[in-house]
Each structure stands twice: as structure tokens, then as C-alpha cells.
KOLDO-880160 format. One record per residue (C-alpha): residue in one letter; x, y, z. Coordinates in steps of 0.2 Angstrom, whole numbers, plus 5000, padded with zeros to 4 digits. Example, Ala and Ser with C-alpha at 12.3 -4.5 7.8 and 13.67 -1.06 7.14 Angstrom:
# KOLDO-880160
a506249785039 s506849955036 
This chain:
# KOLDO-880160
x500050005000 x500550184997 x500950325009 x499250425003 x498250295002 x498750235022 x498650415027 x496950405020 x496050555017 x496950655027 x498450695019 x500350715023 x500050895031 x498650855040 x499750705050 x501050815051 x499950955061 x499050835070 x500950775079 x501450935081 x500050985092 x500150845105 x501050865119 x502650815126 x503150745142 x504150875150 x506250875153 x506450805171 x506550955183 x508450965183 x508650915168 x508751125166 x507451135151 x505551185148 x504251135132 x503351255127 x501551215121 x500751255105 x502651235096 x503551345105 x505351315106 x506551235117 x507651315128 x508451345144 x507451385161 x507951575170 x508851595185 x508051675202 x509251765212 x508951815230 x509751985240 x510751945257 x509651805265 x510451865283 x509451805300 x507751825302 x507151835322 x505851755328 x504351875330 x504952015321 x504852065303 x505851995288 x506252025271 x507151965256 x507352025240 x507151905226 x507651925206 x507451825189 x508451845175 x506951815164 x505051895165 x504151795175 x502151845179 x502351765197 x503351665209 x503051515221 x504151425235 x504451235237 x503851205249 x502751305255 x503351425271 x501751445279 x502551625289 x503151675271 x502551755257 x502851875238 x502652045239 x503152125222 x504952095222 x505252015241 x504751875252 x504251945266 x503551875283 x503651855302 x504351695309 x503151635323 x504751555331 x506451505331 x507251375319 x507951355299 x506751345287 x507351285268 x506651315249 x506751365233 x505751485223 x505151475205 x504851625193 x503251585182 x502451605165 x500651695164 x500051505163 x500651455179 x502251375171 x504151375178 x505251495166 x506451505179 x507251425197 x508151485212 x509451365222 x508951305236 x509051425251 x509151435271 x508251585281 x508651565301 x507551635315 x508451665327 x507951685348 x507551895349 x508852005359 x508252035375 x509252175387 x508652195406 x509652315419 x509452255436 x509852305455 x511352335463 x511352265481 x509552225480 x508852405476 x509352555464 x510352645474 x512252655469 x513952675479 x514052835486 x515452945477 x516353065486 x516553275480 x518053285469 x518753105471 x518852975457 x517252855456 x517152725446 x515552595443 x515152475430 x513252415425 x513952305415 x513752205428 x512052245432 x511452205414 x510752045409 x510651995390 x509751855380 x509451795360 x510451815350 x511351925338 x510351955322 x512052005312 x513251855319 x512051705324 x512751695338 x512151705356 x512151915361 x513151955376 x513352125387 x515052165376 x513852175366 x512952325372 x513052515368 x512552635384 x511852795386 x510952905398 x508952935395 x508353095391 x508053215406 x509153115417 x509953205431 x511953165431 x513153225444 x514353365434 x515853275435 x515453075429 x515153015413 x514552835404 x515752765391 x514552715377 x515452565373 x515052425363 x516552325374 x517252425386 x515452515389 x514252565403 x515652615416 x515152755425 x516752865429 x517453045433 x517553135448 x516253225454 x516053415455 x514553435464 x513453395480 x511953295482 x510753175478 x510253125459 x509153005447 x509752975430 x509252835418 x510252725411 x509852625394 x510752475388 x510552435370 x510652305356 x510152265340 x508952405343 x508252325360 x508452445375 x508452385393 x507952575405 x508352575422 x508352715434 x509652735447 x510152855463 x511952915467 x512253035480 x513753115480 x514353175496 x515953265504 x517653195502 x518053085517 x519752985521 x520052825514 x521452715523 x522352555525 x523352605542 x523052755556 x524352805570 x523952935586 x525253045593 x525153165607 x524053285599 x524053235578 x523653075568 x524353015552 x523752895541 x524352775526 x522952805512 x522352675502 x523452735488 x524952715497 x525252905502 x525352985521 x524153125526 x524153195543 x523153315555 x523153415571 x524653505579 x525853555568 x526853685578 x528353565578 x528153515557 x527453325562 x526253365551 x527553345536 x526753475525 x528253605527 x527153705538 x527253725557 x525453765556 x523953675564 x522953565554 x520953515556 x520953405541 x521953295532 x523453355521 x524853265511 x526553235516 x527553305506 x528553175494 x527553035503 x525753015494 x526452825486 x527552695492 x527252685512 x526852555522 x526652625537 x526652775547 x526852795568 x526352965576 x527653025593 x527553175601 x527953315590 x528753205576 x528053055564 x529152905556 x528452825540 x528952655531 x529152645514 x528852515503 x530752515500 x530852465521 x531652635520 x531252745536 x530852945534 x530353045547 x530153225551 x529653345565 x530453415580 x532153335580 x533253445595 x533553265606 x533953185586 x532353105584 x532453125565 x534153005565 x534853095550 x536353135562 x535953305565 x534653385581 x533953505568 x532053485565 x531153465548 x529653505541 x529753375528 x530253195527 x531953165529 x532952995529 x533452905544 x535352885543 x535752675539 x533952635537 x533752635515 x533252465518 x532752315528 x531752385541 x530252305544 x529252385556 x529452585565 x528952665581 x528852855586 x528752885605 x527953005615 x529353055621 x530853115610 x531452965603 x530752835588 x531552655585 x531352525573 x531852335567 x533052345555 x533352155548 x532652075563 x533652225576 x532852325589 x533652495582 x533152655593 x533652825592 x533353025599 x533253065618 x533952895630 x533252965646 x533152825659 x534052695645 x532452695632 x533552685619 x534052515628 x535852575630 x536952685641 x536752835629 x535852975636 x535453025617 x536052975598 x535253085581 x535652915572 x534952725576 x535952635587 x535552455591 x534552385607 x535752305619 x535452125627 x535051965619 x533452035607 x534651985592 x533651965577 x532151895582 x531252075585 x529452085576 x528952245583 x529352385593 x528252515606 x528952665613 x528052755626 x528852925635 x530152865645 x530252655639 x530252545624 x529552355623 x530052245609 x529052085601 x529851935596 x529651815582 x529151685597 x527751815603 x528751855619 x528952035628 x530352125632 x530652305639 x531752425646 x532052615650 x530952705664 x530052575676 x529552685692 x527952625689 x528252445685 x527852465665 x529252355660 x528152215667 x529452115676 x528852145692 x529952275699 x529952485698 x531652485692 x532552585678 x533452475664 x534452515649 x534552325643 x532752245635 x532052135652 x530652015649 x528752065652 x528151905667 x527051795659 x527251865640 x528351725635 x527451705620 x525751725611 x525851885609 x525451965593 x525252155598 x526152305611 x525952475612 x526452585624 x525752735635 x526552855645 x526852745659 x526052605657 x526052455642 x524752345635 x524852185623 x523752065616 x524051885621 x523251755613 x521751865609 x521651925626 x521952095631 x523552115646 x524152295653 x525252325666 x525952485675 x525352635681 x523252645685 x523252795692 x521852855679 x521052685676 x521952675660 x522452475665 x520552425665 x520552375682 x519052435696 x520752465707 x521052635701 x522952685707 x523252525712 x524952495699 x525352325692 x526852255691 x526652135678 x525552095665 x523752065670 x522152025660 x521052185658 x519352125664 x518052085651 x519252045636 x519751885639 x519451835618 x519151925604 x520452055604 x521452115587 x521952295591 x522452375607 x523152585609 x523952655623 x523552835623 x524252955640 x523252915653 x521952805643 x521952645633 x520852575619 x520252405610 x519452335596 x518652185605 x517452075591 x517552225580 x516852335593 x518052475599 x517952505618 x518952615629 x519552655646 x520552775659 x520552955659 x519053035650 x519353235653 x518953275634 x517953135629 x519253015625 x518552865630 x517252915616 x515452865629 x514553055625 x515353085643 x516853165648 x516953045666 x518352935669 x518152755665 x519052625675 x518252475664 x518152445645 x516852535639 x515952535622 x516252675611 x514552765604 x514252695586 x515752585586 x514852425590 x515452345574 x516652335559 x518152415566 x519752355560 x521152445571 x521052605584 x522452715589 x522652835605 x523553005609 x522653145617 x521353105605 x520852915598 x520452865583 x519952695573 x519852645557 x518352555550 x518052405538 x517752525524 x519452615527 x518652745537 x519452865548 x518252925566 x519253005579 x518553085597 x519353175612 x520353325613 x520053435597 x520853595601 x522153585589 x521253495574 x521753335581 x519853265576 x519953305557 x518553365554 x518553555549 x518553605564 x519553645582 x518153575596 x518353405605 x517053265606 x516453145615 x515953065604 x516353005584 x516553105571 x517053065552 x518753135548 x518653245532 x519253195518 x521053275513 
């Protein structure tokens, strides 16, 4: 048979019409390829590009620009993000909560066919940055600052952050955060917030002006703020220390920066500010406000330790107290001939004379009346060592008017100089130029001081004094009655860290509560009276938190906090506070 007649009546061209205008199974889905009905030809299928993908957080608007490189009518996603959607140009949506959520979008003809394809793609919701700024010691209120001295305080530590980062992925932290202070807030002139991110939200400066004020702080990032309010109050410069010492009428102290301030008489320069001028508030030292250790207050002269276990002291210096090797007095430091080094602990007496321990050596110098320089010498303007056995075992030294006790490395007691009134503790009223042991005060000890004629120590945390009790001042009921070795002071049996001898009075801190004793005349004893006590008795508003005390004509103690509270005789500025009265009572020592 021949073609026409099996085509029929159709024809060649009608077959061949008729092929044409059945469809095709399309090209697999990679295979990169479309069919285009009705004839059309083929060819390759458009690409959709999308913009930065980034992180999307949960909760919060998102958005991504997408783009073919062929007209397309509309687009639709595989599969199907239910929180996604097109709008013109983007996919845009809100994801109802953390997680990754993967597709791909195709670019379609007018008849719902795919002219284009993206790659598949990854949009993450993240966790959403949270920033909460909370209390600072269970409330709002910060450390107080002080007028004119450096404050510092960081919020980063009050600040509390959660999500994470919509820029990184990964989890957002405080160093993080960028600080500011909200509008209308009310910040002492003088302090200042660094903005940060890293190093932000430290509050720093020194203050310039009084009172009490509210400022907001606000803690940001990836635009979520955390607002707190918060109350500083900036109040008058007070004295910050690590050490105090009582002479007869001054007080000097070791700051917490290392430096030595001083108030109260000054006639004599033992003030150290190259004055001979009375001081009622705290002034600097000159060349000493870093590298000292310690500081001990005589009678009209002051020693200090440096950090070098150099001594320097200055003052009245007729009777060589100074020990440069000359009796001429001095306003300023000057240094003790052969102590440069090695000295480990100083002592300036009531009397004219200071000593110290010079690589484990009692070493004393000034006036030797009645052999308190522990040698034959009636006076020396340069350190000279103790005589006797002490060797090299010294720990400590005391000087008192007219004696001088040493400590041991065993915690044993040993005096010497004037003993009319037994305060050599060895059971006699004799005089001695040689150290004789205190009875009893073999060892556990771990304190002396000494008054003008009588001593204390603390043994084994128990507070002994001996001597003269004429005023009370050896916390004995038997007022008068002397004692001629070492006896416990009623009512301190424990508990006992610090103990002062001041003239005719003595003081302790006794389980952080600083109680006094003896002659009261200006309110030395610190009761709101200005009666003698013969028994230890609480100090008004000292029950707690006091670290050491110190006694002249006027006591002092230092606090926990490194604060300075002095009482008694006040004439000469010896309280520190601004002013020239005495009190029977505390008061804050100002700040210098």
C-alpha cells in the first residue's frame, strides 16, 4: 500500500499538524529545560536570584529580595513556608518562632508554568535580643561617690542579655551592648558613661557637685533597649585608709593609695606638710602620697615605712629623733641615717625618741632618758641597736615616753627604760637600759603598744596591761592600784585584734567593737561623757566593723570600709573634721 492511500484522506499535512499539536512529556525537573506548548521552542529555564538572606528573628519582621533573569508573571516556593510570602519583588513574613526553614522559589509564566528556578535556600530565626538592667545590692541605689574623688561603677554587671545576635548567629552578650543615659536624666557634673559596645556602661569621673540624683540608664542592642533608673548621692570627700597612728596631739594615716596624710598639731612640722601650722583636716606629706607602708605618730614628730623598708621621718628633732645625724627639725620627710632598707616595722614615741627593726634588730634612736634607747646613751640623732639578747628575732617595737617594749618572732615581751611604775612588766619599779622580759608574755603575743607609763599587749586574743592605774587606763576597778606585771584587763578575755595606749587612757577593738578605758577629761573614751572610766567601755556607734584604733590625746579607729572616726581632745584639729572642738563622741574625719 502507498503512503496516501494509508494516510487515508487525510493527507501528509494534516498528519503532520496533528503530531505537532500533542504534547510532550516534559524534561525532568533538573534536567534544566521547559516545552513549550502549541510549538513553541525549546530552551533553557531562567535563574531566580535572591538579595542577602541574613537571619530572620523569631517574632519580628523579615524580608528578602528575590530576582529572575527572565520575565516571569509570578513566583511560588517549594515547599510552602506557611509564615512566608511574595510581595512584588520580596518574600516577606514573620517567623512565629525560632528554627531554619529551607526552599526554593520558581519564577512563572502567565500560565502557571516554571520559566525560571532559584537554588535552594536557608532563612534562620533566630531567639530575639532581649536586654534587662537590674539592682545593685537588692535595690537602685548605687555606691555613694565622694566630692572631687575618682568613682568608678560598671552596669555591665548589672545587665542581663538574651537571644541572640541577628548580624552574627550567635548567642548576644553584654559586650555586646551600647550605653547611654535617658533623656531628662539627672547626672552628677563630673561622671560620665562610656558608650561602649566592649568596654561600655562604666560609669566614671570625679564628681563636682553635691547631692542626691536620678538618671536613667539604657542598655541597647540590635535595637532592644533595657531602661533602668538609678540614685547616686554624692557626698563630701571623706578619708579612705589602709593604716591610722595617734600621737600626742596629731594622727597620720597610710591612704589606700599608698600615700601619708596627717592632722592636728603642727607647731613642731609632724604634720610633714612644710608648715608648722595646725591642721583640722587631712593634708599630704610631702613626697609621701605612694609607696608607704606604714606610718607611727610620737610626740611632736612622725616615722613612716616605705615600701622600699626605707624609714623617713620628720618633725621636732632637738633630742635627734629624726636620726639623720643631726638635732635640727624638719618640716618634711627626711631619711633616717642606715635605714634605705630592711626595716620591717617603726615606732615613734611620746617622748623624743622613735626605734625600729632593722633585719630582725631592735634599732632606737633620739632622747635615751632612763635607757629607752635600751643602751647607756643618754641620746643618739642616728639608730643605734638595742642591747641584750633581742638579736634578730624582733617583730615589733612600742615606745611610750620614757620606755620601749620589743615583740619577738616567738610572741614574747621584752622592755626596758623608765619602770618607776612597773611598765616594764617584770615585776619590779626599776629603771633598765637592757630589754627585760614582760612575766608571763613568754609567747602568744601578737600586739604591744605603749602609753606613758603603762603597756598593753594582746595575748592570745586576750587583752593584758600592766603599769601605772592611776587614771583607770589598766581596765582594772582598782583605780591607782599599779601592776607590776602583766594582768588580764577584765572583760576581754577573747576576741581582741587591736589594742592603743594613749596618755592616761587605753583602747580596743574587742569582736569588732572598739571600747575604751582610763581618763576621760575630753571625751576620750568616746561614751558621750567626759567621766573617767575604770572598765572597758563601748564606744558610741562603734559596736561593729572596726578594724584597728589608735590613742593620743585624741583616739581614733579605722573602719571596715577604710574609714577614719576619731574623738577626744579637738583643740588643735586633732579630730579631722573642719573643725577645732573636742567630742565625746565619733566623728567622720574629712576627707583630705
Amino acid at each position: 500500500m502507498n503512503t496516501n492511500s494509508r494516510l487515508g484522506r487525510f493527507g501528509l499535512a494534516a498528519a503532520l499538524a496533528l503530531s505537532l499539536s500533542s504534547p510532550v512529556a516534559a524534561a525532568p525537573e533538573d534536567a534544566g529545560f521547559y516545552y513549550r506548548y502549541r510549538g513553541g521552542p525549546i530552551g533553557a529555564l531562567g535563574t531566580v536570584t535572591f538579595g542577602t538572606v541574613g537571619f530572620a528573628t523569631a517574632g519580628e519582621p523579615y524580608s528578602i529580595s528575590i530576582a529572575a533573569n527572565t520575565p516571569v508573571t509570578s513566583y511560588r516556593m517549594i515547599p510552602t513556608i506557611a509564615w512566608l510570602s511574595f510581595s512584588g519583588g520580596n518574600i516577606i513574613g514573620e517567623p512565629p518562632a525560632p528554627g531554619s526553614y529551607t526552599f526554593k522559589v520558581e519564577g512563572l509564566d502567565g500560565s502557571g508554568n516554571a520559566i525560571a528556578t532559584s537554588d535552594p535556600v536557608t532563612v534562620t530565626a533566630l531567639s530575639p535580643v532581649t536586654v534587662a538592667l537590674g539592682q545593685h545590692n537588692g535595690g537602685y541605689v548605687l555606691p555613694e561617690a565622694q566630692l572631687g574623688k575618682a568613682y568608678t561603677f560598671n552596669f555591665s554587671s548589672l545587665a542581663t542579655v538574651g537571644g541572640q545576635d541577628p548580624q552574627t548567629g550567635s548567642n548576644a552578650s553584654v559586650a555586646g551592648l551600647t550605653w547611654s543615659f535617658g533623656a531628662g536624666s539627672d547626672v552628677p557634673e563630673g561622671l560620665a558613661l562610656t558608650p561602649g559596645p566592649s568596654t561600655g556602661g562604666i560609669l566614671s569621673g570625679e564628681p563636682t557637685e553635691l547631692g542626691t540624683f536620678n538618671f536613667q540608664v539604657v542598655a541597647t542592642h540590635s535595637n532592644k533597649e533595657g531602661r533602668q533608673t538609678y540614685t547616686i548621692t554624692v557626698g563630701p570627700a571623706v578619708l579612705e585608709v589602709v593604716q591610722i597612728s595617734s600621737g600626742f596631739n596629731h594622727t597620720c594615716a597610710v591612704t589606700t593609695e599608698g600615700g601619708v596624710k596627717c592632722w592636728g598639731e603642727g607647731t613642731g612640722g609632724q604634720l610633714g606638710d612644710n608648715s608648722s601650722v595646725n591642721r583640722n583636716f587631712p593634708v599630704d606629706v610631702v613626697g609621701l602620697t605612694t609607696g608607704v607602708t606604714s606610718v607611727s605618730a610620737g610626740n611632736a614628730h612622725t616615722c613612716a615605712l616605705t615600701t622600699a623598708g626605707a624609714v623617713k621621718c620628720w618633725g621636732t628633732g632637738g633630742a635627734g629623733q629624726l636620726g639623720n645625724r643631726t638635732n635640727n627639725g624638719s618640716s618634711t620627710p627626711v631619711n633616717v641615717y642606715g635605714l634605705g632598707s630592711g626595716v620591717t616595722a617603726i615606732a615613734a614615741g611620746s617622748g623624743n625618741s622613735a626605734c625600729a627593726v632593722h633585719n630582725g634588730v631592735a634599732k632606737c634612736w633620739g632622747d635615751g632618758a632612763y635607757g629607752k634607747l635600751g643602751s647607756n646613751t643618754s641620746s643618739s640623732n642616728e639608730p643605734i641597736p638595742v642591747s641584750g639578747s633581742l638579736g634578730t628575732s624582733v617583730s615589733s617595737v612600742a615606745l611610750g615616753t620614757h620606755h620601749a617594749c620589743a615583740l619577738t618572732s616567738a610572741g614574747a615581751v621584752w622592755c626596758w627604760g623608765y619602770g618607776n611604775q612597773a611598765q616594764l612588766g617584770e615585776n619590779d619599779t626599776r629603771n633598765t637600759t637592757f630589754p627585760v622580759q614582760a612575766q608571763g608574755l613568754t609567747s602568744g603575743v601578737t600586739a604591744i603598744d605603749a602609753g606613758h607609763l603603762h603597756t598593753c599587749a594582746i595575748q592570745n586574743g586576750q587583752a593584758m596591761c600592766w603599769g601605772s592605774n592611776g587614771e583607770g587606763q589598766l581596765g582594772n576597778p582598782a583605780v591607782g592600784a599599779e601592776r607590776r606585771y602583766p594582768t588580764a584587763v577584765p572583760g576581754l578575755a577573747s576576741g581582741v585584734t587591736s589594742i592603743a595606749t594613749g596618755t592616761f587612757h587605753t583602747c580596743a577593738v574587742h569582736s569588732g567593737a572598739a571600747k575604751c578605758w582610763g581618763r576621760n577629761n575630753v571625751g576620750q573614751v568616746g561614751d558621750g561623757t567626759q567621766v573617767g572610766k575604770p572598765n572597758p567601755t563601748p564606744v558610741t556607734g562603734l559596736s561593729s566593723g572596726i578594724m584597728s584604733i589608735g590613742a593620743g590625746n585624741q583616739t581614733c579607729a579605722m573602719t571596715s570600709a577604710g574609714r577614719v572616726k576619731c574623738w577626744g581632745e579637738g583643740q588643735s584639729g586633732n579630730l579631722g573634721n573642719n573643725g577645732n572642738v573636742s567630742s565625746s563622741t565619733p566623728v567622720d574625719v574629712a576627707g583630705g
